[in-house]
C-alpha positions as CSV (number, residue, x, y, z in Angstrom):
1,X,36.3,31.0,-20.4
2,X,37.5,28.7,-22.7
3,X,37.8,25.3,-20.6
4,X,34.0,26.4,-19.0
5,X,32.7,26.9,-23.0
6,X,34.4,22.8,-23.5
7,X,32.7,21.9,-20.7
8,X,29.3,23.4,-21.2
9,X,30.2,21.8,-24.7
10,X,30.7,18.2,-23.5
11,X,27.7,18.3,-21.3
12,X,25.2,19.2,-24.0
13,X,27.0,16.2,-26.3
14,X,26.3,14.0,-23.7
15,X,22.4,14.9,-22.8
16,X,22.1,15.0,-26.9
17,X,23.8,11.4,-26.9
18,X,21.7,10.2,-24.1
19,X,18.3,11.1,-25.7
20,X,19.5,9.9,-29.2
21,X,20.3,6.3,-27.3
22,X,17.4,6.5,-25.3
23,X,14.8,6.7,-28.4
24,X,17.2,4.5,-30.4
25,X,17.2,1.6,-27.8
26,X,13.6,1.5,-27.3
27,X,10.2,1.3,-29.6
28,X,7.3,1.5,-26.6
29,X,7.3,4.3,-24.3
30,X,4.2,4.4,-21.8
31,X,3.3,7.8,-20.5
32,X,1.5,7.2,-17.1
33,X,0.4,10.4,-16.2
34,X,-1.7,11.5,-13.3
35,X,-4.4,14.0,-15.3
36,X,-6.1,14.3,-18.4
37,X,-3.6,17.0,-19.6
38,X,0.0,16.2,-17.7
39,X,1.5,13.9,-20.1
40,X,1.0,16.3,-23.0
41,X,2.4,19.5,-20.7
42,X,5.3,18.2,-19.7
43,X,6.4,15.9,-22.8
44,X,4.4,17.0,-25.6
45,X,7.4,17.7,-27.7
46,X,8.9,14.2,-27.0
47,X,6.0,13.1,-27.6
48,X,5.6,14.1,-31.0
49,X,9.2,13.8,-31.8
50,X,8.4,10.2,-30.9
51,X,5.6,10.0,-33.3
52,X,7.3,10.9,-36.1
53,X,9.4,8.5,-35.7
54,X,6.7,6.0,-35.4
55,X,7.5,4.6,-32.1
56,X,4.3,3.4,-30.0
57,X,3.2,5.5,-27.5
58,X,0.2,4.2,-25.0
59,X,-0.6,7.4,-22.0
60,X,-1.9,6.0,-19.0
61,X,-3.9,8.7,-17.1
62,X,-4.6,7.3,-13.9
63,X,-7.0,10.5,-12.2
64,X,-9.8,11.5,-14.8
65,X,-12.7,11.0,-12.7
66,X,-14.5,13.7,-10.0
67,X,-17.6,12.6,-7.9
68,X,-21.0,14.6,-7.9
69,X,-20.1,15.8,-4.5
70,X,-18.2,18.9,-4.8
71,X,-17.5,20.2,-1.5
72,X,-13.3,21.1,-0.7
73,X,-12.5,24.5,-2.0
74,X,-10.3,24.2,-4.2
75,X,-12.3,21.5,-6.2
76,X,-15.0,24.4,-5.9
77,X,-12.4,27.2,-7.0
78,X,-11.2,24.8,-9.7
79,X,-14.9,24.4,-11.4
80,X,-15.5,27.9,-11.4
81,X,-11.9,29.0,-12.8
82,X,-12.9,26.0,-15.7
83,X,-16.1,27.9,-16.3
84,X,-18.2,24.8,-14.8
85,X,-20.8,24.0,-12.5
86,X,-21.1,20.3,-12.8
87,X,-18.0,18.1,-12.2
88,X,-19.0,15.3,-13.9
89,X,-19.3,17.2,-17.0
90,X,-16.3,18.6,-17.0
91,X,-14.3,15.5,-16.7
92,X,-16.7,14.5,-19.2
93,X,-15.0,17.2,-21.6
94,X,-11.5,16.5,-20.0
95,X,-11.9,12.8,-21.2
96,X,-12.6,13.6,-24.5
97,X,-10.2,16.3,-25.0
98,X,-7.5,14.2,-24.2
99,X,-9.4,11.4,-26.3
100,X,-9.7,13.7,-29.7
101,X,-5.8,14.0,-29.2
102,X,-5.0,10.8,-29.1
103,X,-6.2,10.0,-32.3
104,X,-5.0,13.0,-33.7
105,X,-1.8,12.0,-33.1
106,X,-2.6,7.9,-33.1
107,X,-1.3,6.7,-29.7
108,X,-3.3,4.9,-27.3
109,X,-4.6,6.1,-24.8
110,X,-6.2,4.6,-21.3
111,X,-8.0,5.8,-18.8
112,X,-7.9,4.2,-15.1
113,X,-10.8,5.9,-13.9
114,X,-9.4,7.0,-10.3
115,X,-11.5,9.8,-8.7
116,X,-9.0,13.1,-8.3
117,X,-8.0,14.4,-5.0
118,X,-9.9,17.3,-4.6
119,X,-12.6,14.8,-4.8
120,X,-11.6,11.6,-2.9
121,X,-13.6,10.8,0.3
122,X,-12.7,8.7,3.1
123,X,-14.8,6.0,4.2
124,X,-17.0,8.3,5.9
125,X,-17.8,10.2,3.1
126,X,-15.4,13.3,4.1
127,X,-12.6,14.9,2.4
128,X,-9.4,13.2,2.4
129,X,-7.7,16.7,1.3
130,X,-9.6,19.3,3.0
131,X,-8.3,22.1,1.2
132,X,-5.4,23.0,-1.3
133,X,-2.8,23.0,0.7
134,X,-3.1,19.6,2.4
135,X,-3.8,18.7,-1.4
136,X,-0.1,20.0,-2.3
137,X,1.4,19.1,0.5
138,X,3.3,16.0,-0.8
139,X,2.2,14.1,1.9
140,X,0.2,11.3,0.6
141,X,-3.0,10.3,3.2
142,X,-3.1,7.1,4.8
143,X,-6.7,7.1,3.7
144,X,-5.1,6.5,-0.3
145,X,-3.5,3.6,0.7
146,X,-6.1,1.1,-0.9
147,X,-6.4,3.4,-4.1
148,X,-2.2,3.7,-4.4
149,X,-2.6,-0.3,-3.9
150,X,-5.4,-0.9,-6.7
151,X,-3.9,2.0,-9.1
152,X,-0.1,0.3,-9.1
153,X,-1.8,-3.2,-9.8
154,X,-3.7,-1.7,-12.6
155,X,-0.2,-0.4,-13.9
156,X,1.6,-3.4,-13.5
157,X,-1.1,-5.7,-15.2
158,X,-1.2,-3.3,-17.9
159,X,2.4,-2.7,-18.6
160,X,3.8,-6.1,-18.2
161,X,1.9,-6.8,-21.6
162,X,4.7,-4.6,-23.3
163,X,8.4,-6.5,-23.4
164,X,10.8,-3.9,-23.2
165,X,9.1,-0.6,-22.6
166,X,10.5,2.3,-21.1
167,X,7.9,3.7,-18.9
168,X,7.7,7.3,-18.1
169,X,5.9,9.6,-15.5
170,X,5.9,12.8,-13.1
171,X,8.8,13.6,-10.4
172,X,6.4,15.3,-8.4
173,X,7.6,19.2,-8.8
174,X,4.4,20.9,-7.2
175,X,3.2,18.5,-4.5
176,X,0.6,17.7,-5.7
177,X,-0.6,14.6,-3.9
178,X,-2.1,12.5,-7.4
179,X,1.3,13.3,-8.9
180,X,3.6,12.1,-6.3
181,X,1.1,9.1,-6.0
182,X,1.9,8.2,-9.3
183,X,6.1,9.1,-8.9
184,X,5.9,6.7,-6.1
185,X,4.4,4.3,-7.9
186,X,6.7,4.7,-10.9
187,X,9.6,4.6,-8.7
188,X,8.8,0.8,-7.4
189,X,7.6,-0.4,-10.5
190,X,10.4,-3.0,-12.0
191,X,10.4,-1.5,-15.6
192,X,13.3,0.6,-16.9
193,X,12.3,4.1,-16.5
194,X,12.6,8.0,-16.8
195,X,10.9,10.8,-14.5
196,X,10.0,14.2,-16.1
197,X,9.5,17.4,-14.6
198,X,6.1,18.3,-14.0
199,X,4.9,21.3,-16.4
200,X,4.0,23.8,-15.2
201,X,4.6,23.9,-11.6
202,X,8.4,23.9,-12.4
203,X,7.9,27.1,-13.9
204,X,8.4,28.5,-10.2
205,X,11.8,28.5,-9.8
206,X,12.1,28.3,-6.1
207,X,9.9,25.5,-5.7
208,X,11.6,23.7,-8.6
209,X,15.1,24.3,-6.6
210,X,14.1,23.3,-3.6
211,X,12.5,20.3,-5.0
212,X,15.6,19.0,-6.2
213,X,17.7,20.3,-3.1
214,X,14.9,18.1,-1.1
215,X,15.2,15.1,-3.9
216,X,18.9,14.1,-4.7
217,X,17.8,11.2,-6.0
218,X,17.2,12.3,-9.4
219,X,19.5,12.5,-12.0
220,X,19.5,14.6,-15.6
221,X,19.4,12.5,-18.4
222,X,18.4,14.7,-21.1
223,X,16.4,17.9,-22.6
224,X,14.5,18.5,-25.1
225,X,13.6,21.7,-27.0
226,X,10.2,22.7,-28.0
227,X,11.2,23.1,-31.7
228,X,7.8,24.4,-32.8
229,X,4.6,25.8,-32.6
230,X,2.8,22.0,-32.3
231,X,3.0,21.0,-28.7
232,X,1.6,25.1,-27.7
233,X,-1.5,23.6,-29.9
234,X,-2.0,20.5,-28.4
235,X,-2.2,22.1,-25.0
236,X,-4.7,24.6,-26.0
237,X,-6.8,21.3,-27.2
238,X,-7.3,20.9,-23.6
239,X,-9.1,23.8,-24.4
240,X,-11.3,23.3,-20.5
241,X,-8.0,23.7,-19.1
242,X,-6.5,26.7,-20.1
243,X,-8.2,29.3,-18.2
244,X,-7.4,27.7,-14.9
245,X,-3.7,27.1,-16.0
246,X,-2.7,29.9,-18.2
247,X,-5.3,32.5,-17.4
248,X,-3.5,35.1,-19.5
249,X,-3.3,32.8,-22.2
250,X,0.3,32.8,-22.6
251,X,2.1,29.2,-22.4
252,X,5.7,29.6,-20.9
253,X,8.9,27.8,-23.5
254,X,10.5,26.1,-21.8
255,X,12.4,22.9,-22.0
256,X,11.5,19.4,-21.4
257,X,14.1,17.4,-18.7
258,X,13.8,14.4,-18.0
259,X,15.7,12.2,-15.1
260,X,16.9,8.8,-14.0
261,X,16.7,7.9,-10.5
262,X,19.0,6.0,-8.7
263,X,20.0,3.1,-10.7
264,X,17.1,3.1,-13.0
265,X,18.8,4.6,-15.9
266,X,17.7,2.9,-18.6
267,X,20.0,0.7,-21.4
């Protein structure tokens, strides 16, 4: 019991260590997260810890656009669980949700104007993902291989006005394609760098397993705790999100992890 409580012991001094390093070492972290709502979900509380400390913080959301055309089920199913008919005005709403926290807590924050998947047509006009399973299949579509193109030349442009910035986004826990667009992405891009987990599809704990049974590539860094009641408010600012997340209105507290992949740990 004893050598397992020294171990447990070591290994939390050495996430706390890495995280204190990590903040110390750098003073620009970019967010690039694939919705209106995913940076704040799954980092939130690093998020403000970072603000405090007056870091700057720029989010890059690179999906917060929907066309008029509304015709896959699950975009369908996802309109009528937000209480919407329209599309457009809902990521209207989206946009400035996530625009109204920005400034509240003063970050930057950019939008890249890519059309989500439940939305995105081929050529032909038709459906790349044809329903919500093909959607969260983690098998990104030939047909996206223009927008993955055009998206990772948006990032690149964008971040390589920031000298040493340590660039964060998504694992891709959930399969869900715009998220593992923007893990691939991340994973390619030359920046140092740090993969979180994506809340809340890592709330089920099978999936979450197998991801990382599936994905040995990833490596803990750190945690951090949700040490109050701040980040549970700023995701109920997405207030056109909540019922089609957390329909019973309880958020789940759990911790943030974040990972290194490969040989991408950062200094």
């Amino acid at each position: 019991m004893r050598v397992t409580h020294f171990l447990q012991q070591k290994t939390n001094y050495l996430k706390n260590h890495n995280l204190t390093k990590t903040i110390n070492n750098y003073n620009i972290f970019i967010f690039i997260s694939p919705h209106l709502d995913d940076a704040i979900l799954s980092c939130g509380q690093l998020i403000i810890d970072l603000c405090k400390l007056k870091k700057k913080i720029t989010i890059i959301t690179v999906f917060t656009k929907a066309s008029a055309n509304t015709s896959t089920p699950q975009a369908m199913e996802f309109l009528k669980l937000c209480g919407h008919n329209s599309a457009i005005e809902l990521f209207n709403e989206r946009a400035g949700e996530d625009m109204k926290i920005s400034r509240y807590l003063k970050i930057k924050s950019i939008h890249l104007n890519q059309v989500d998947a439940a939305w995105r047509e081929d050529q032909n006009k038709k459906p790349i993902y044809k329903n919500r399973l093909i959607q969260m299949s983690g098998n990104v579509s030939p047909k996206d291989k223009k927008l993955v193109a055009r998206v990772e030349s948006k990032l690149k442009t964008i971040i390589s006005k920031h000298k040493k910035a340590l660039i964060l986004g998504p694992c891709g826990i959930g399969g869900h394609i715009d998220h593992v667009i923007v893990s691939k992405i991340l994973a390619k891009l030359p920046y140092p760098k740090l993969f979180w987990e994506d809340f809340p599809y890592n709330t089920k704990g099978i999936k979450r397993l197998l991801f990382f049974i599936f994905n040995t590539k990833f490596h803990r860094l750190f945690s951090v705790n949700n040490k109050s009641s701040e980040k549970e408010r700023l995701i109920k600012d997405y207030k056109s999100q909540i019922p089609c997340l957390f329909p019973s209105g309880d958020i789940p507290d759990i911790s943030e992890r974040y990972y290194y992949s490969g040989t991408s740990k950062p200094s």
